[in-house]
C-alpha positions in Angstrom: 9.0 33.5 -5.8 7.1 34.4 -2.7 5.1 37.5 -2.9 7.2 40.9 -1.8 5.8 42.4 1.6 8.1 45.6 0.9 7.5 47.9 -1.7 9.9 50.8 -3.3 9.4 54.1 -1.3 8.2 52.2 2.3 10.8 52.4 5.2 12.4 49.0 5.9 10.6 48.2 8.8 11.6 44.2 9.4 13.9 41.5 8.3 11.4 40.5 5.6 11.2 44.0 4.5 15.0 44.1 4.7 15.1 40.8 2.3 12.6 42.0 -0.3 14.7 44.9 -0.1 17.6 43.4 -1.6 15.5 41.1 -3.8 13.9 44.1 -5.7 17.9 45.9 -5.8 19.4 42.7 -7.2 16.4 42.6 -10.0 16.2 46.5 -10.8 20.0 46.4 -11.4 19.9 43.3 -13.4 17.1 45.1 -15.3 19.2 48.0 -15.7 22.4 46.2 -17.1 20.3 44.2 -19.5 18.6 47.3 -21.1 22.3 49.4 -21.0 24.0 45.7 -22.9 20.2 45.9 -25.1 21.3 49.5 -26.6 25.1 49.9 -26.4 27.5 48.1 -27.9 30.5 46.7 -26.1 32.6 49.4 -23.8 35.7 47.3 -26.0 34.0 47.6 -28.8 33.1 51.3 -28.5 36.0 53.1 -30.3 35.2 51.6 -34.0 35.2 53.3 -37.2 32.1 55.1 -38.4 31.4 52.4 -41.1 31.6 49.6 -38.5 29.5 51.3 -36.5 26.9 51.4 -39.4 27.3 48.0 -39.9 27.0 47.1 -36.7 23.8 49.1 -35.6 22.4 47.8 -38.7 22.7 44.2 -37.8 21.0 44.6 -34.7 18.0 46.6 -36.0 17.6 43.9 -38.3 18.0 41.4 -35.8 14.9 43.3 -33.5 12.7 43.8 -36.4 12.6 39.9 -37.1 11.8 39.3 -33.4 15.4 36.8 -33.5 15.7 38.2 -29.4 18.5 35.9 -29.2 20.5 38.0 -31.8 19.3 41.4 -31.2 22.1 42.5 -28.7 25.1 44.5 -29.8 27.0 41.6 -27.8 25.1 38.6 -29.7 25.8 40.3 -33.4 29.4 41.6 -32.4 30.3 37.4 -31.5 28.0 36.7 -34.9 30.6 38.9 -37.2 33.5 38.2 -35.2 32.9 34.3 -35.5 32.0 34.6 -39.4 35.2 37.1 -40.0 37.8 34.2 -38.6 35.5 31.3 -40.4 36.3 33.1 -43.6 39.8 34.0 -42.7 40.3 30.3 -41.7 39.0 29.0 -45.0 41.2 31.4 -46.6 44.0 30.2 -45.5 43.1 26.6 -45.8 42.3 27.0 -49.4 46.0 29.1 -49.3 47.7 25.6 -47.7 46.1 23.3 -50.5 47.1 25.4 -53.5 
């Protein structure tokens, strides 16, 4: 990435200016969204009982604490339960279908 000529608070003076402009909006907002998805689970997900939400926040404190980035998101351990919960439903009801 080639180095900004604008910087936050100057007056957009040129195209260039106008360009890094955009660049540093489109990165701050990314920022932004990553942080809000970082501590907030799921606007779908935000209506769950008080014990789910323990169970929940817990996972992902865990997750940060061992450094596993990957799976410190509400997102990443809300698709982690949600995944286990229908592999054990599914082998439920397989083990249902052979007995």
């Amino acid at each position: 990435m080639a180095l900004m000529t604008w910087q936050p608070g100057q007056p957009i003076r040129s195209a260039q200016d106008a360009a890094d402009w955009q660049e540093w909006k489109r990165r701050t907002k990314a920022e932004g969204q990553r942080y809000r998805r970082s501590q907030y689970r799921r606007i779908d997900y935000i209506d769950v009982s008080d014990e789910a939400a323990v169970i929940i926040d817990r996972e992902v404190r865990t997750a940060q604490h061992e450094h596993r980035y990957v799976d410190s998101t509400y997102s990443a351990v809300l698709n982690r339960i949600v995944t286990e919960w229908a592999a054990h439903r599914n082998k439920i009801e397989g083990d249902r279908c052979r007995a």
